[in-house]
matplotlib code that plots the C-alpha trace (Angstrom):
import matplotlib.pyplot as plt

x = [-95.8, -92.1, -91.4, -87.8, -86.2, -83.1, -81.6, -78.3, -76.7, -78.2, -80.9, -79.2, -81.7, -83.4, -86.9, -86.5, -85.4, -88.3, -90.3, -89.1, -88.9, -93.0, -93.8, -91.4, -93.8, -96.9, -96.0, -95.0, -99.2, -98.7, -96.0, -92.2, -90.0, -86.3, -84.2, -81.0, -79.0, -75.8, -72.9, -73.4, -69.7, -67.5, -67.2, -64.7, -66.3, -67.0, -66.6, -66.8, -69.0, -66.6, -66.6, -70.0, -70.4, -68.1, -70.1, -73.0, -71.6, -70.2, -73.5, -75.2, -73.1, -73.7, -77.9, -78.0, -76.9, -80.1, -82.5, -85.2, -88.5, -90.5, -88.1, -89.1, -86.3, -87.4, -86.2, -87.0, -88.0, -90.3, -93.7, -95.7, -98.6, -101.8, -101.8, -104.6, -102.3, -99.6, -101.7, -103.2, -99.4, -98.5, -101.2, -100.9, -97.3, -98.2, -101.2, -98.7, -96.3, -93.9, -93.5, -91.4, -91.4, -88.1, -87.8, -84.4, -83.9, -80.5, -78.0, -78.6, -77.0, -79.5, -79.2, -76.9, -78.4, -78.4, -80.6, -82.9, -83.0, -83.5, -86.5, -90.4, -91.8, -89.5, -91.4, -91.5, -92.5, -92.8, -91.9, -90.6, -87.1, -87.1, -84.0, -82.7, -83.6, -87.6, -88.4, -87.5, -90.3, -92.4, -92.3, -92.9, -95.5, -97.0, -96.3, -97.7, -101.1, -101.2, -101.6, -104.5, -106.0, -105.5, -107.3, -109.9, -108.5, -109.3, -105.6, -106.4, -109.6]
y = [-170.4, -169.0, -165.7, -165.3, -161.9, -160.5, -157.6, -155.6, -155.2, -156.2, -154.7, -152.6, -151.2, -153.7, -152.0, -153.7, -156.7, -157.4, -155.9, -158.2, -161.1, -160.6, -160.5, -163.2, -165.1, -164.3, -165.3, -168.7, -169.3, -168.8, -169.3, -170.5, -167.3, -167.5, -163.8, -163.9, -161.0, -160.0, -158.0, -154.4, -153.5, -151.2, -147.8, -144.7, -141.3, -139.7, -142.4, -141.7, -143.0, -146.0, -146.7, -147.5, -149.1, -151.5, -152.5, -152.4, -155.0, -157.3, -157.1, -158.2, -161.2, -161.8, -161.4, -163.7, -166.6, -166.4, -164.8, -166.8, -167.3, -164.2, -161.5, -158.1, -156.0, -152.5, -149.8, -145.6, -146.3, -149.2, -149.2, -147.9, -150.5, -150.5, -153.2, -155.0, -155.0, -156.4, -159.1, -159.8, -160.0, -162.5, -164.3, -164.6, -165.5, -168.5, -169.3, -168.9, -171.7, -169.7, -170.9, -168.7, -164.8, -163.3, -159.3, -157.6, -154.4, -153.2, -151.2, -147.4, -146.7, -149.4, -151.9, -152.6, -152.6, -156.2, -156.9, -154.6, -155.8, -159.4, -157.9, -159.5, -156.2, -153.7, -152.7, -148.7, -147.8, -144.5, -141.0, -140.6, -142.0, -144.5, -146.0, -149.5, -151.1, -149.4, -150.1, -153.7, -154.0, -151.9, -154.8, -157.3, -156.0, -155.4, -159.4, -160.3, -157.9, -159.7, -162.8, -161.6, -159.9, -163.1, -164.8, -163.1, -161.8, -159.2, -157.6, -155.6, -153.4]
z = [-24.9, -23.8, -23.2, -23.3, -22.0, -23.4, -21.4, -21.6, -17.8, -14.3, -12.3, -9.3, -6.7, -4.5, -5.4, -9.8, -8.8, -6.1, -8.9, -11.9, -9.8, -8.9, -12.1, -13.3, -11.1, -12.0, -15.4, -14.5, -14.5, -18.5, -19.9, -19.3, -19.0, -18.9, -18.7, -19.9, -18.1, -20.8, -19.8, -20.5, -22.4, -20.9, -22.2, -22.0, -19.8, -23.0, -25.8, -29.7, -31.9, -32.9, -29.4, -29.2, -32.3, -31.3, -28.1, -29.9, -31.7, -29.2, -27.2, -30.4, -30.5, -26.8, -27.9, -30.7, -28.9, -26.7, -29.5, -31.1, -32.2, -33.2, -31.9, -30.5, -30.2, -27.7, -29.2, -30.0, -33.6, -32.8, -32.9, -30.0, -29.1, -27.1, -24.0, -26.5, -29.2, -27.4, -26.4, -29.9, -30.9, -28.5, -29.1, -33.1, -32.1, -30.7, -33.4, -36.5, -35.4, -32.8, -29.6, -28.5, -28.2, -27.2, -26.3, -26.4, -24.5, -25.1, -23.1, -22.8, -26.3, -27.9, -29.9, -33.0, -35.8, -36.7, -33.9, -34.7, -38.6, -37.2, -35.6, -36.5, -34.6, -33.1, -30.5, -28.7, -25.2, -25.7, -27.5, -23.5, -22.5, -19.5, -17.6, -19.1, -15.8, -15.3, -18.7, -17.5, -15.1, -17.3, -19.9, -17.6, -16.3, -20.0, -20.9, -17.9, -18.4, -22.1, -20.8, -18.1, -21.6, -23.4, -20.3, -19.9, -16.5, -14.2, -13.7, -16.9, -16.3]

ax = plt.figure().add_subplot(projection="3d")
ax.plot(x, y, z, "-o")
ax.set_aspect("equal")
plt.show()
């Protein structure tokens, strides 16, 4: 199985990287993971709407170079998932004929909407609104409890 991890922007405090990068490695006992780290598009102080559709946009371009297999795009309308169901997901992934599962968290004004329609689950953390780079290691640490569910492991009781 690959897990491939699309992200808007780069991790800044010390404390999410060391985080990621611990549970990037406790993956590699499951699965192949590759992050792709995107540039996060500049934007005015206060920009308009127009502004932000138009990054939007280009970060979508930027996404769907990298995007593939069953794609999960994190976002506020997405469904909201038990650690179980996340698993099962995964799992069926891989049991259906896809190789790959590739999650997309976008830049704090989302994701355009092209990436979300190219979405096989859009997936939601919560009704509560995280920082970009904590809902990071929040997923990661998710992936990696679905494949200690999937195991049979420990880690998730």
């Amino acid at each position: 199985m690959n897990i491939n991890l699309i992200v808007i922007g780069k991790l800044k405090e010390d404390y999410l990287r060391n985080a990621c990068a611990e549970y990037i490695k406790r993956l590699g006992r499951f699965c192949t993971f590759e992050l792709h780290e995107l540039d996060e598009c500049r934007l005015s102080d206060n920009p308009s709407d127009k502004e932000i559709e138009t990054a939007l946009r280009k970060e979508a371009e930027q996404i769907k170079r990298y995007a593939k297999g069953m794609i999960v795009p994190m976002c506020i309308e997405g469904k909201q998932l038990t650690s179980t169901e996340l698993s099962e997901k995964i799992s069926d992934a891989g049991v259906n004929g896809q190789s790959t599962v590739t999650f997309i968290i976008g830049s704090s004004f989302g994701l355009d909407n092209e990436i979300k329609a190219m979405g096989d689950l859009k997936l939601s953390m919560s009704k509560m609104t995280f920082p970009h780079q904590l809902a990071r290691v929040m997923l990661l640490e998710q992936i990696y409890r679905s494949f200690q569910i999937m195991s049979g492991g420990k880690y998730h009781k």
